[in-house]
C-alpha positions in Angstrom: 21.2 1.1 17.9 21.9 -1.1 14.5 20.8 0.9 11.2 19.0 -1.4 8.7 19.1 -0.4 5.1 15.7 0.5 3.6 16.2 -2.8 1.2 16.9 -5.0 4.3 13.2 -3.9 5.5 10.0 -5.8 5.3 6.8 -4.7 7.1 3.8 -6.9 7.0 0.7 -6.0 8.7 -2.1 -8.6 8.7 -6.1 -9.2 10.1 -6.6 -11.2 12.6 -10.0 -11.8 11.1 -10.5 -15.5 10.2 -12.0 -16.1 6.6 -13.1 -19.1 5.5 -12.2 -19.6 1.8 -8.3 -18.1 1.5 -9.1 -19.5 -2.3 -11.0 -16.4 -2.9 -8.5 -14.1 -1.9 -5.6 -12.8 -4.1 -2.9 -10.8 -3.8 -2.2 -7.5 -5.8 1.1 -4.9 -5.7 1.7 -1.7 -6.7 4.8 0.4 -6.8 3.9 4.0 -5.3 5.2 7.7 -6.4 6.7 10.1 -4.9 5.5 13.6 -3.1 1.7 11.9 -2.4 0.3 11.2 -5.9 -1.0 8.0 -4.8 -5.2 8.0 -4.9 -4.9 7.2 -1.5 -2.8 10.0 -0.5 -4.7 12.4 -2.8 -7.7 11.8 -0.9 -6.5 11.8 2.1 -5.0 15.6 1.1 -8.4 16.4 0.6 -9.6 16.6 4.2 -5.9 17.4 5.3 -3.0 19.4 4.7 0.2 18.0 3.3 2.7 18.3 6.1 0.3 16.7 8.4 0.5 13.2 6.7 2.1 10.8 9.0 5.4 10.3 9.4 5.5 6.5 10.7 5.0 3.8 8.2 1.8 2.3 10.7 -0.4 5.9 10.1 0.3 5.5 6.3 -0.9 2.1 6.0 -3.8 3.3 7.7 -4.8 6.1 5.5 -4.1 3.6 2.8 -6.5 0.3 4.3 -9.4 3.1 5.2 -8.9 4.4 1.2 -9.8 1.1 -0.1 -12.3 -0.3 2.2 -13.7 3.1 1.6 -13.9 1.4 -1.7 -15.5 -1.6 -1.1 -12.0 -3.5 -1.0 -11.1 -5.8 2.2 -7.8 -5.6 2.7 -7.0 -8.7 5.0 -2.8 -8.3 5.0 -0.3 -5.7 3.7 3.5 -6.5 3.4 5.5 -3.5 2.8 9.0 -4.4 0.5 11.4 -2.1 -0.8 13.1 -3.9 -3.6 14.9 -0.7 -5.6 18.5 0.0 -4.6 17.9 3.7 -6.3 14.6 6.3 -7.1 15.0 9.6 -8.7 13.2 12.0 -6.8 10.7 13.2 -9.3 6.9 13.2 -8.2 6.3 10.9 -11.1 8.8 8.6 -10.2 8.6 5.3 -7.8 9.3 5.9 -4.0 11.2 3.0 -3.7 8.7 0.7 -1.3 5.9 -1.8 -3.3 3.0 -2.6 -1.4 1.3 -6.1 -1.6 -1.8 -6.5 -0.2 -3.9 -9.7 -0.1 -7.4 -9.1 -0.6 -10.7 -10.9 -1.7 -10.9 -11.6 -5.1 -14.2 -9.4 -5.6 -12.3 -6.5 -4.9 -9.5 -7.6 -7.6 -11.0 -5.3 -10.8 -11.1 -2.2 -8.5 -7.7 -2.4 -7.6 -6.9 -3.1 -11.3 -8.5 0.1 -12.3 -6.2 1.9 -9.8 -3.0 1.1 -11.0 -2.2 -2.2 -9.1 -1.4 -5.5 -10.5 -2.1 -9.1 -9.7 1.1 -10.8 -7.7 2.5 -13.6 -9.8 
């Protein structure tokens, strides 16, 4: 078995849903934090206790697609980079992954409000 260093990884997830207009969809990132200050994570620690959050990167992506479509945002692809060579480990403090996700451009001020930002 061959280790690959964490900024050597890229995970993208996509829909197999076909849209018609891929002009009115846009792609945002974020960068998250550490110990599950994420909106996504803190509502998912609503409903569930904190060593019970998945431990494989497909069950977090799915807490984090049900978050937003729970907020009226299609997510149609997620592509999961890691482009810091070093975090600190403070809660405030990115985790060291950014998360891009492509979604239609209606959705684009809601994921502005929570902390994400258009991908140049």
């Amino acid at each position: 078995m061959r280790w690959i260093g964490w900024a050597g990884l890229v995970i993208i997830v996509t829909s197999t849903a076909c849209h018609e207009d891929e002009e009115e969809q846009v792609w945002v990132t974020i960068d998250p934090i550490q110990c599950l200050g994420n909106p996504w994570e803190q509502d998912w620690l609503l409903t569930h206790e904190y060593d019970e959050y998945p431990k494989d990167q497909d069950g977090r992506l799915r807490i984090f697609r049900e978050f937003f479509e729970a907020q009226e945002v299609i997510v149609h692809g997620i592509e999961v980079t890691f482009p810091y060579d070093v975090t600190c480990a403070a809660c405030a403090c990115p985790r060291g992954d950014r998360i891009s996700c492509l979604i239609d451009e209606a959705g684009l001020p809601t994921m502005l409000e929570w902390g994400f930002v258009e991908a140049g």
